[in-house]
C-alpha positions in Angstrom: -16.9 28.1 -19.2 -14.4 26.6 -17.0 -11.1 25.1 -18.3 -10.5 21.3 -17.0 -7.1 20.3 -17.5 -5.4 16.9 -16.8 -1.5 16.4 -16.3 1.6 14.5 -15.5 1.8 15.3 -11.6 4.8 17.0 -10.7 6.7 16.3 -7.5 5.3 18.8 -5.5 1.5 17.7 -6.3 2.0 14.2 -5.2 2.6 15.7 -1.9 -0.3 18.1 -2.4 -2.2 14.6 -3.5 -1.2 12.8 0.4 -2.8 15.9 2.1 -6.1 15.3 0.1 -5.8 11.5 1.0 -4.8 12.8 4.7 -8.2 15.1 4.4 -10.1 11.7 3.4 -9.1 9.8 6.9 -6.5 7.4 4.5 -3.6 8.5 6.9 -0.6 8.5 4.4 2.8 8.3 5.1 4.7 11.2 6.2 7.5 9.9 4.1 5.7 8.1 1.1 6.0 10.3 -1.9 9.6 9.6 -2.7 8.9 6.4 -3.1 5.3 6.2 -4.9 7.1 8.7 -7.0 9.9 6.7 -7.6 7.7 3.9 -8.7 6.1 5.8 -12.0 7.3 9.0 -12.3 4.1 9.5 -15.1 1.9 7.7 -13.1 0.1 10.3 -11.3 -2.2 12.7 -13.0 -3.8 15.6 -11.7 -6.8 17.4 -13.0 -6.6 21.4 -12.8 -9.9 23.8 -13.1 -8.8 26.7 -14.3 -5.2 26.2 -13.0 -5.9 25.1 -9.6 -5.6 21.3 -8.6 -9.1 20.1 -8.5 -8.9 15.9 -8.5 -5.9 13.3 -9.1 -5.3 9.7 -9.3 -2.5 7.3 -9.7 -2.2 5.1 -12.4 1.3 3.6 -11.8 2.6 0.8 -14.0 4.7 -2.3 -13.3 6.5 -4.5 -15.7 4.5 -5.0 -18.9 1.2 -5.9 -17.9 0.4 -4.8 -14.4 -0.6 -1.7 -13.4 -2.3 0.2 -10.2 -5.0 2.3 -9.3 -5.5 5.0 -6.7 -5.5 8.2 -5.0 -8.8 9.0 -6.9 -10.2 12.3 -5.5 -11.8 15.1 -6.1 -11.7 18.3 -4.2 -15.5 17.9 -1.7 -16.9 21.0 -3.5 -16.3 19.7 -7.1 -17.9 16.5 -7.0 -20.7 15.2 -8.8 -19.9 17.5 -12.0 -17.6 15.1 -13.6 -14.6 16.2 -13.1 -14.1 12.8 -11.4 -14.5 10.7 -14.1 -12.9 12.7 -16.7 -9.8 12.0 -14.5 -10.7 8.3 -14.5 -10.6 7.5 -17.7 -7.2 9.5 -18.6 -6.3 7.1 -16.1 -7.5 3.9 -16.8 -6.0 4.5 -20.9 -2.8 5.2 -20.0 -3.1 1.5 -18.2 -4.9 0.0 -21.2 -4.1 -3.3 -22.3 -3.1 -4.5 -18.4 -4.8 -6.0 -15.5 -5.3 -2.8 -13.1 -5.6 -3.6 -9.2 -7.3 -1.5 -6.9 -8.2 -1.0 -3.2 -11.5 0.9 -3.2 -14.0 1.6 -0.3 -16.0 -1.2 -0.3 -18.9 1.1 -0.8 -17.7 1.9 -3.8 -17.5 -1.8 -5.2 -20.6 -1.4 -7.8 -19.3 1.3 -9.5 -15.7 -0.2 -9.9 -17.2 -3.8 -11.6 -19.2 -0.9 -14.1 -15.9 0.0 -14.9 -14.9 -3.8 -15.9 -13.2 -4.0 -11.4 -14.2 -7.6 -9.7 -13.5 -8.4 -5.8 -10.4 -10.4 -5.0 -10.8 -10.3 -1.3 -11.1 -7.5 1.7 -8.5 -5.5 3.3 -8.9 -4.7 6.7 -7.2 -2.2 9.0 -6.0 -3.6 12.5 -5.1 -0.3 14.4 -4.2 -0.1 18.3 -1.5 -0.9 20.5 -0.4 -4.3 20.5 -0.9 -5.9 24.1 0.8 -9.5 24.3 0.2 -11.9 21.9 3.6 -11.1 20.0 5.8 -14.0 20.0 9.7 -14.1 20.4 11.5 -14.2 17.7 11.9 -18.1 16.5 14.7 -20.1 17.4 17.2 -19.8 14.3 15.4 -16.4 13.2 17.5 -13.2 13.7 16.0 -9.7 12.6 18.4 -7.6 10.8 18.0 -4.4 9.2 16.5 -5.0 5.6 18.5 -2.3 4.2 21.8 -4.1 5.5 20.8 -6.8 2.8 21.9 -7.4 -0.8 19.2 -5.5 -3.2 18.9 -8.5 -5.2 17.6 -10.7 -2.5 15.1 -8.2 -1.2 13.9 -7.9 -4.3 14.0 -11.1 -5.3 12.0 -12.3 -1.7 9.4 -9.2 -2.4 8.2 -10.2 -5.8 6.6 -13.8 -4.5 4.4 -11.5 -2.9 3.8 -8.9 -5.5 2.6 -9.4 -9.4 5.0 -7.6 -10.9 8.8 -6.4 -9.9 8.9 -2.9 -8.3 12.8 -2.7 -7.3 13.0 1.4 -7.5 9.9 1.7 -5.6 11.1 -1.0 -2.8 14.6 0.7 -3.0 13.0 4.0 -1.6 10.3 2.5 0.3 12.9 0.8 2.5 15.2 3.9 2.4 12.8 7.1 3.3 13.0 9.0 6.6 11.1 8.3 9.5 11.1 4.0 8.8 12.4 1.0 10.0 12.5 -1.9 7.6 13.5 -5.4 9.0 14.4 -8.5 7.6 14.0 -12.4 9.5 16.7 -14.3 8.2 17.2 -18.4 8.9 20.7 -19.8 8.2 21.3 -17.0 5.3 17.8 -17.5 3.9 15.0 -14.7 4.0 12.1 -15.2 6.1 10.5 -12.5 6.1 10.2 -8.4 5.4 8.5 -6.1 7.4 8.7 -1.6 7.1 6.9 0.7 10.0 6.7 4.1 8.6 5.8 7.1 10.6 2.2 8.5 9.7 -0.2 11.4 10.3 -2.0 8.9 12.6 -1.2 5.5 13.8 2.3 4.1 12.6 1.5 1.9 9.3 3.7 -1.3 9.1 3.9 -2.7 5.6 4.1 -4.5 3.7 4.4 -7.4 6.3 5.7 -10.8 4.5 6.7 -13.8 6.2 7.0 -17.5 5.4 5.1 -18.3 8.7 2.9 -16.2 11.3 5.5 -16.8 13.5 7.9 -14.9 11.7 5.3 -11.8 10.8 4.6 -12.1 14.7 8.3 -11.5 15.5 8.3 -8.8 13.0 5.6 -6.7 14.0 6.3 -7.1 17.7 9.6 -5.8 16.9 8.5 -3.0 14.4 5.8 -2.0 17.3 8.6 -1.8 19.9 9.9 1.1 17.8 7.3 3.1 18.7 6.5 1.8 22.4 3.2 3.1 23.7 2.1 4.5 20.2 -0.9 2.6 17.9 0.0 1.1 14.8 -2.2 0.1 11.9 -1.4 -2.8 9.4 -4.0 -3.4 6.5 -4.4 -7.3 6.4 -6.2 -9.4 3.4 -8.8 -11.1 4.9 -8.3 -14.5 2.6 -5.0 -14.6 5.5 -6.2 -16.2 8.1 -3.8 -17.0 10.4 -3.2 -13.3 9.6 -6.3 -12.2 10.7 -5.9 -14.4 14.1 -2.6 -12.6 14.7 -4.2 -9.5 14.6 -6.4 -9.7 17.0 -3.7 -11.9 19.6 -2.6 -8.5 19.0 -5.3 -6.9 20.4 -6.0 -4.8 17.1 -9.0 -4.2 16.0 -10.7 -3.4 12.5 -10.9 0.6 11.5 -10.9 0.4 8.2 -11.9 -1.8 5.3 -11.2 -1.3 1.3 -11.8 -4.1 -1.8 -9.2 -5.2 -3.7 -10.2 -5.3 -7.4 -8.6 -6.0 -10.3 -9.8 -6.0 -14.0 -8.3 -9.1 -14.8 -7.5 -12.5 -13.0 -6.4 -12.2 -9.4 -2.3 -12.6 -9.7 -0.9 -15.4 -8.4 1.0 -14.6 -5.2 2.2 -15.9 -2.1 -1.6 -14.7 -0.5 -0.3 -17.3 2.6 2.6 -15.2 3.2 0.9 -11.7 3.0 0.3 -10.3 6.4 -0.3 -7.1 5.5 -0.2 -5.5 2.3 2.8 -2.5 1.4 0.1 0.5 0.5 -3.5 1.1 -0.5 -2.1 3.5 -2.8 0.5 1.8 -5.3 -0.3 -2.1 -4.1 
C-alpha cells in the first residue's frame, strides 16, 4: 500500500506549491513566497505519497483567533482518492478553535459550507490594460514610496482593512523583488496603500486600500504606469461598489471570480476602503 505523509512545508516546497497554483491558471507572484512564508512559517503543509509531494494547503494563522485557508491542491492524477481531504482536515485542526477565511472557486461553495464555510461576498478579477478613466492624483495627495514610511503606521493603516495584524507578512510583502508599493499621504496622514507585484501573467496590484476611490484611482494609475503597455489584474470584493465602477472606468474586465468564506462571522473591516484584496492565498 502506498505511504501518505503530511508535513510542515519547507521553504523550497512553498515554491514548488506556487508552480502547482501557476499549473491551476491562479497566476502567483513571482516574488510571493518570502512573504506567505514569513507570515506562518508552520502554516503550510504538504502531503507526500511515498516521498514525492502529492497535495498541499496553507493554513496560516493570525493573532489568536484568525486564521487562513488556501493553496488546496492535489496533484490532477491523484484526485478523487482522498488524498485531498486527508490534507484538509490536518489543515483545518491545526486552525481549530478560530474563524478560518477562504477564497474558493465559487464552484466549489457547497462543499466548503459541508465543511462548516458560509459566503461573505465575491471576489472578482479585473485584468487588462487600463485605458483612461484613472484620475490625477487629488489635490493635497502625494504618492510616496510605502517602504519610505514608518512600519508602525503602515501597519497600523493596514489592519482597518484586515482582521487580524500581519506586520512580518506586510514587512516582506512590501519589501520582495520585482514590487512597487505606494503610499497616498494628506498633510502627514495615510490615505491609502497600494503593491503591484510582478507575476507569471498579468501584474497583480494588491492589496489596494484607500480612504476614497479617488485615492485607489490615483494609486492604481500610478502602479499601472509601472508597467506601461502591460495588463494588470486586481481581485476586487464585489460588496465595493464604487470599486467595482472604477474597474471598469478602467476598462478591466472580470477573468476570474473566487468566494470569500469564512467559518465564523464575517470580520469587521473597512469593506468601503478595500479596493482590492492583498492575496487569494493568505487573505
Amino acid at each position: 500500500m502506498p505511504t501518505f505523509e503530511i508535513t510542515v512545508a519547507s521553504a523550497a516546497d512553498i515554491g514548488l506549491m506556487a508552480e502547482w497554483a501557476a499549473a491551476e491558471g491562479w497566476n502567483p507572484g513571482r516574488t510571493d513566497g518570502a512573504a506567505f512564508f514569513a507570515a506562518d512559517p508552520q502554516g503550510f503543509l504538504i502531503g507526500r505519497l511515498d516521498g514525492e509531494p502529492a497535495a498541499c494547503v496553507s493554513v496560516v494563522r493570525y493573532g489568536t483567533d484568525f486564521g487562513f485557508l488556501g493553496f488546496y491542491i492535489t496533484r490532477p492524477e491523484l484526485r478523487g482518492q482522498g488524498y485531498g481531504i486527508q490534507l484538509w482536515q490536518a489543515g483545518m485542526e491545526r486552525l481549530a478553535g478560530r474563524n478560518v477565511g477562504l477564497d474558493g472557486v465559487v464552484a466549489q461553495q457547497d462543499n466548503y459550507r459541508k465543511s462548516g464555510f458560509r459566503s461573505a461576498w465575491n471576489n472578482i478579477r479585473y485584468e487588462g490594460i487600463p485605458v483612461g478613466g484613472a484620475a490625477g492624483t487629488p489635490e493635497g495627495v502625494t504618492l510616496i514610496d510605502a517602504r519610505t514610511l514608518p512600519f508602525d503606521r503602515l501597519a497600523a493603516y493596514d489592519r482597518r482593512f484586515f482582521p487580524a495584524p500581519r506586520d512580518g507578512f506586510l514587512a516582506t510583502w512590501i519589501a520582495a523583488p520585482q514590487r512597487t508599493a505606494l503610499a497616498a499621504v494628506r498633510d502627514g496622514e495615510l490615505q491609502g496603500f497600494a503593491v503591484l507585484r510582478e507575476c507569471r501573467g498579468a501584474s497583480r496590484i494588491g492589496p489596494v486600500h484607500a480612504d476614497t476611490p479617488e485615492v485607489a484611482s490615483a494609486l492604481v494609475g500610478a502602479l499601472a504606469a509601472t508597467v506601461p503597455g502591460d495588463p494588470v489584474s486586481i481581485d476586487v470584493p464585489d460588496v465595493n461598489k464604487p470599486a467595482v465602477r472604477l474597474m471598469e472606468e478602467l476598462g478591466l474586465a472580470p477573468s476570474f471570480e473566487t468566494a470569500r468564506m469564512y467559518t465564523g462571522p464575517t470580520p469587521r473591516t473597512d469593506q468601503a476602503g478595500t479596493f482590492g484584496v492583498t492575496s487569494l492565498e493568505l487573505g
